[in-house]
N, C-alpha and C positions, 0 to 999 in steps of 0.2 A: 029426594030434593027437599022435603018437607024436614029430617032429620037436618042436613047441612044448614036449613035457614034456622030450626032450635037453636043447633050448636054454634052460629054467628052471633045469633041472640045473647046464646051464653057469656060470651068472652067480652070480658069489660076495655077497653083500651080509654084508658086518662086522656083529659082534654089538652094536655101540656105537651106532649107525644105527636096527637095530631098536626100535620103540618098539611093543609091545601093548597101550600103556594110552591113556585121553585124556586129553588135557594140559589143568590148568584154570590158565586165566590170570589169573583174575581175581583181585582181591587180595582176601587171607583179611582176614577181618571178627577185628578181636580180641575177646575172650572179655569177658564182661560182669566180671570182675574187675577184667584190664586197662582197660577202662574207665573204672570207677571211680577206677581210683589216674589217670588220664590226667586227668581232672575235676576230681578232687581237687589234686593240683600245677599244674595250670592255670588257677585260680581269683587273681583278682586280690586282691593284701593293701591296705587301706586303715591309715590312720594312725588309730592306737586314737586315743581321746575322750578330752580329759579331764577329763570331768567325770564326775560319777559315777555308774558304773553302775546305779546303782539308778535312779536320775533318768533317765535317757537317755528311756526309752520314753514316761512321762509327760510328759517338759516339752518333749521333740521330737514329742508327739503334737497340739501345742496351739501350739507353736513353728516350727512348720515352715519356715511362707512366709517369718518374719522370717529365719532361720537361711540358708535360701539366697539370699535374694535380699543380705543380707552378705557373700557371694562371688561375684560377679557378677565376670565377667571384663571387666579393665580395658581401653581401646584406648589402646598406645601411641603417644606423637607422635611423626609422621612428620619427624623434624629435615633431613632432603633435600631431602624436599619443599619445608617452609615456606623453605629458604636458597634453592631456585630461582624463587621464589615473589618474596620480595625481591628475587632479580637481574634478573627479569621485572618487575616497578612500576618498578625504577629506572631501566629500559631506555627502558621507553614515556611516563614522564614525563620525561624529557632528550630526548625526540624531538618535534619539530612536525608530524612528517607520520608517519604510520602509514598502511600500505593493506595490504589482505588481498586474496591473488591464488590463482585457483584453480590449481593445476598438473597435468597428464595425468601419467601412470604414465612415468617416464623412470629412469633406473640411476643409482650415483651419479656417474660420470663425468659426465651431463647435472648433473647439481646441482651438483657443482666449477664446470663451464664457466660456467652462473648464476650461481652466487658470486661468480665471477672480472670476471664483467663488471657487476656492480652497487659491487662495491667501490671502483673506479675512480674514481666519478662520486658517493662519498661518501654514500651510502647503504648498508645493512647487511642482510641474511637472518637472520632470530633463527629460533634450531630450540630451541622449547620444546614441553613436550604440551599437549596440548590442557586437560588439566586443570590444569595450574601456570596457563596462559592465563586461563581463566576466573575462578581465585582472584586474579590479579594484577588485572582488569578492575572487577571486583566494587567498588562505591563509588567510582566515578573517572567521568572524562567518557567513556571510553571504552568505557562497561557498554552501551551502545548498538548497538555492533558485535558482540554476542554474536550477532545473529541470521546476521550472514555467516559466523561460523568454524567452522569442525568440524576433526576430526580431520586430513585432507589438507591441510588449506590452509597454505601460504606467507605468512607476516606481512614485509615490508620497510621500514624504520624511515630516516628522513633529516632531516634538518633544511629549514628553510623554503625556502631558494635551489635544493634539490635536485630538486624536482617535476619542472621543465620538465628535466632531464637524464636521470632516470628514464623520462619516456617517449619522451625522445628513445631511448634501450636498450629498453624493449620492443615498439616496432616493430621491434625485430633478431631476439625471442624468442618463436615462436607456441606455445611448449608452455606459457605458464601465461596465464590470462584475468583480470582487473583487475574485482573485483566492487564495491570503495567503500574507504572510509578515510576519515581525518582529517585536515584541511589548518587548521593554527593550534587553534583552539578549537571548530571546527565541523565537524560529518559531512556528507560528502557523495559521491553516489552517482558510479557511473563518468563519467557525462558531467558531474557537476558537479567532478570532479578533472582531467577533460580541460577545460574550462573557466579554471580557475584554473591550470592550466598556460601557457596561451594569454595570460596577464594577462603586461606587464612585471615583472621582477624590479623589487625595492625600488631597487637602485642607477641604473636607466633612471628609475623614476619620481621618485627624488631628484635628477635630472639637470631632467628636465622640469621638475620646481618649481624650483627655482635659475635656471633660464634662463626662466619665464614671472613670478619676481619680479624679475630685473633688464630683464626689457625694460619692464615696468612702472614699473619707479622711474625707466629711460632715457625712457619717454613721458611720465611725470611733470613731471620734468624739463628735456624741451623745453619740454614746456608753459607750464611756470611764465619759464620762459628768455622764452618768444614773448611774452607778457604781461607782461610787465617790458619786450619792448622795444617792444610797442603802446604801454604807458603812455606810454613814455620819448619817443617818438617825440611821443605829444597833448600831449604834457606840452610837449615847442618848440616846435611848431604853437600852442600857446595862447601860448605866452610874446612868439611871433614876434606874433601879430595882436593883442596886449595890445598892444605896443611900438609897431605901426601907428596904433593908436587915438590911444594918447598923441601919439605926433607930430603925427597930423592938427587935434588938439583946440588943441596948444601952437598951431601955425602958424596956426590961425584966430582966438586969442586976440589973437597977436599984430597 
């Protein structure tokens, strides 16, 4: 005991260190005066009336509803919006073929390399929202396809010759799925755009009629050929056995 009270002896502890008292940390509450005046300058200022104070309490006691619903806050128009709105109708009515394609979660290096290989083959990727979409669709022929689009989906716009070359390129692409679109003036589902891919372009079946009215006119035309030289043919064959007749008839008379 005698050693532990040396050794407390020993150890010097600075008078700055010491602390007798306890320390409150908590933060002092200001005094109800200070409060007041905190209340007081805190208080928001509104824009005096002008009308007159006598009147205020009366004709705002009777006035009320009308009085606010006079300042009703206005919604400004969206002028972005409505211009993307226009660049989306003009997009989809200059196009004959519209398809909505669903796409997996990919980066955008995957969507460049998509881009890159649909532009090729004259067809186009439009990246609008989903809401400018819905406003552009709205009263058109294409209000129909509201049920396939949502927010994710990929829209790819081409003209009428480009079908069959489009899915010639998404058999190269398994990251987005082909759920319907529009081909000319009519909607139709995936297999019915697989379908109308499979049909010849316009310029094979412009080819086909051209070549099934001139072998026409060439069968025509024999025809008429062969019967003009039947006729021609009965036609000396009667002349010939007229000519017999006569003879035999002269020679007997004679």
């Amino acid at each position: 005991m005698e050693a532990f009270g040396r050794l407390k002896a020993a150890i010097h502890v600075p008078l700055f260190v010491q602390c007798r008292t306890k320390f409150n940390t908590r933060q002092i509450k200001p005094v109800h005066l200070e409060r007041r005046i905190l209340e007081a300058i805190s208080q928001p200022i509104y824009r005096e009336s002008v009308e007159d104070k006598a009147k205020t309490c009366s004709v705002l006691k009777y006035r009320k509803y009308d009085v606010l619903s006079s300042h009703k806050p206005t919604v400004k128009e969206n002028l972005y919006e409505n211009f993307l709105v226009r660049e989306a109708r003009k997009v989809l009515s200059e196009s004959s073929v519209v398809t909505v394609f669903q796409p997996e979660s990919m980066n955008m290096r995957r969507k460049t390399v998509i881009h890159n290989l649909f532009v090729p083959i004259g067809v186009e990727p439009i990246y609008f929202p989903y809401e400018v979409i819905s406003k552009a669709i709205a009263d058109t022929k294409l209000r129909n396809l509201k049920p396939l689009m949502h927010r994710q989906m990929l829209l790819v716009v081409g003209k009428l010759d480009s079908l069959k070359k489009l899915f010639d390129v998404i058999g190269k692409i398994p990251d987005i799925v082909l759920l319907g679109g529009v081909f000319g003036d009519h909607i139709f589902t995936k297999q019915g755009l697989i379908d109308c891919a499979a049909l010849p372009d316009v310029d094979g079946i412009r080819g086909q009629f051209v070549g099934i009215l001139g072998c026409s006119l060439q069968q025509t035309r024999s025809y008429l050929d062969f019967q003009q030289q039947n006729l021609s043919r009965l036609l000396d064959q009667y002349v010939i056995q007229l000519n017999d007749h006569i003879y035999k008839n002269d020679g007997i008379g004679c």
